[in-house]
C-alpha positions, 0 to 999 in steps of 0.5 A: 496526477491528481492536482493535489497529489503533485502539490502533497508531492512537492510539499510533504514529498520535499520535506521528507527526503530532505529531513529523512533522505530515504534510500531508494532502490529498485526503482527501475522496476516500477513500469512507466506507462502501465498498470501494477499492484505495490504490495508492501509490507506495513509498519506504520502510517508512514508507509504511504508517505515514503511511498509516495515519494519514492515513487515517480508515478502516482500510487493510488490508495484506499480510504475509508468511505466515511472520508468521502461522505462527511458533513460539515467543515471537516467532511468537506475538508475530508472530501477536498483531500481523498479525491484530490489524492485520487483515493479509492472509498472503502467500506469498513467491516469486510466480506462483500464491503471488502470485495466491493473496494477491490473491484472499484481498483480493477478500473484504475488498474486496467487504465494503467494506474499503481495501487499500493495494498498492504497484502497483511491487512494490517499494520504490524503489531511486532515488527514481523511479517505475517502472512498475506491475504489474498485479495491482492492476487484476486485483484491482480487476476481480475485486472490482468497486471502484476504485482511489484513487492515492496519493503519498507524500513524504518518507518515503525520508529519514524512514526511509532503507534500514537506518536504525536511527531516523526522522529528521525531514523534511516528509512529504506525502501525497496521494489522488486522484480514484478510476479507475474500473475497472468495465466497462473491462477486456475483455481484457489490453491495457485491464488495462495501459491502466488500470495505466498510468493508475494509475501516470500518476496517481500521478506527477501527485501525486508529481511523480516520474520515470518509469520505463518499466520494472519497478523492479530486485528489492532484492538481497538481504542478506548 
């Protein structure tokens, strides 16, 4: 693991389970050695940190590029901590940006590294779980590994949008059995086929509403 993220892990990781002391179940289903995609509902900002402790092993993720290129005090401060993390730079604006992100995963995949991705693209704006988009299962074509579902409780009403300190309130965290997704994809249908069972599983572990349809873009702030 990153240096960094061992210290995160050993701080924040430490501080979270003992203020919140999630429940974890499913852990059994993480693979030790090879690589896998996370593919979690999203809730709140908090879903990474819970994340993070629930899992043994360390779970790499995106960050906007901008963090990686900053200047002055705070861009260094900013670069120090997303390549510590071992974080993945992404470009903002999606199309050949986006898909550019998911390529720079396949390596770490493929080294036998976990990449947690949030398959909605979004956090939720009502609590429901919406449909999946399905870079996530192009990924995992692409780099040959499965996608383990994950269901995260509790952390919209730790960390509600704009809250300023966490709050206490039970959180929940759960993985599924891996989807294999090796062999299966032969054309855009079996892509969606198996995006929609990612999301089906994600459901069963959450027990969420589901929304046949993307989740609306966060407006942004003013």
């Amino acid at each position: 693991m990153p240096l960094l993220y061992d210290l995160t892990k050993l701080t924040v990781g430490a501080a979270l389970r003992l203020g919140w002391q999630p429940q974890v179940h499913g852990r059994e289903h993480l693979p030790r050695h090879s690589g896998a995609i996370l593919a979690g509902n999203h809730l709140s900002v908090a879903d990474e940190l819970f994340l993070v402790t629930a899992a043994p092993r360390h779970v790499t993720f995106w960050a906007k590029s901008e963090y990686f290129t900053g200047r002055g005090p705070s861009g260094w401060l900013n670069r120090r901590i997303v390549n510590g993390m071992g974080a993945i730079p992404v470009e903002r604006g999606g199309g050949r940006a986006a898909l550019s992100a998911l390529d720079a995963a396949v390596p770490v995949l493929r080294a036998g590294g976990l990449v947690a991705i949030y398959p909605e693209g979004t956090r939720s704006p009502d609590g429901r779980l919406y449909r999946g988009r399905t870079g996530m299962t192009r990924l995992a074509r692409d780099a040959e590994v499965p996608i383990i579902p994950v269901g995260v409780l509790g952390t919209a009403e730790v960390l509600p949008v704009d809250a300023r300190l966490p709050r206490r309130h039970p959180i929940t965290l759960r993985f599924g059995p891996p989807i294999q997704v090796a062999g299966r994809i032969h054309g855009p249908r079996d892509i969606r086929t198996v995006t929609d069972e990612v999301m089906a599983a994600i459901q069963q572990l959450t027990g969420q509403e589901y929304v046949p349809h993307h989740a609306p873009p966060r407006p942004a702030r003013t």
